[in-house]
C-alpha positions, 0 to 999 in steps of 0.5 A: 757287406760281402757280396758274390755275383754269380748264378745258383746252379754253376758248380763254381759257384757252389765251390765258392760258396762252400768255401765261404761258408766253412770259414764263417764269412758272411756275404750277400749273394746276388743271383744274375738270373732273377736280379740282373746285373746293371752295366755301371757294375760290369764297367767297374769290374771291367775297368778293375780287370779288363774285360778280357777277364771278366768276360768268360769267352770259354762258356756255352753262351759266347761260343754259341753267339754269331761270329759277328758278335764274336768280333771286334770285342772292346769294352762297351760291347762286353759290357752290352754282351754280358749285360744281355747274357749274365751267363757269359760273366766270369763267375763268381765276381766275389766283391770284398770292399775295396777290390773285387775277385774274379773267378773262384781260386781256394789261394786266391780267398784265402788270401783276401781273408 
């Protein structure tokens, strides 16, 4: 089963999951705001593509974060920042089986599909 990680009201999002639809691929969507996401998910996603991507430090919630909180970012921390604010994952995290995408570009998913 196909499953997209990310948040309902995020325009990305909603690119991503038009596009899905309009090529007829089925998936589970799971909604960070009213499930959560648990720190074993972001580890392997960060292990897959480092935490410098999957870590969005362009959002609102990360620039509005102490500048100590800013500092000496390493995975353990991204994972406890992300973990306590979903809102500053990538989005979407599109999981496909036997790798994840991060970030949502038409090439990109049309190349995994």
């Amino acid at each position: 089963m196909i499953t997209l990680y990310g948040i309902k009201a995020c325009d990305t999002m909603k690119k991503a999951r038009t596009w899905l639809d309009e090529h007829g691929i089925e998936y589970h969507f799971h909604d960070y705001k009213k499930e959560g996401i648990d720190a074993e998910h972001l580890r392997n996603w960060c292990q897959e593509h480092g935490w410098e991507k999957v870590l969005n430090r362009q959002g609102t919630t990360f620039r509005k974060l102490d500048d100590a909180d800013k500092q000496d970012i390493d995975l353990d921390k991204a994972v406890a920042l992300m973990q306590a604010n979903p809102s500053m994952i990538k989005r979407p995290v599109l999981d496909i089986g036997p790798r994840r995408l991060v970030g949502f570009k038409p090439e990109l998913y049309a190349t995994a599909f």
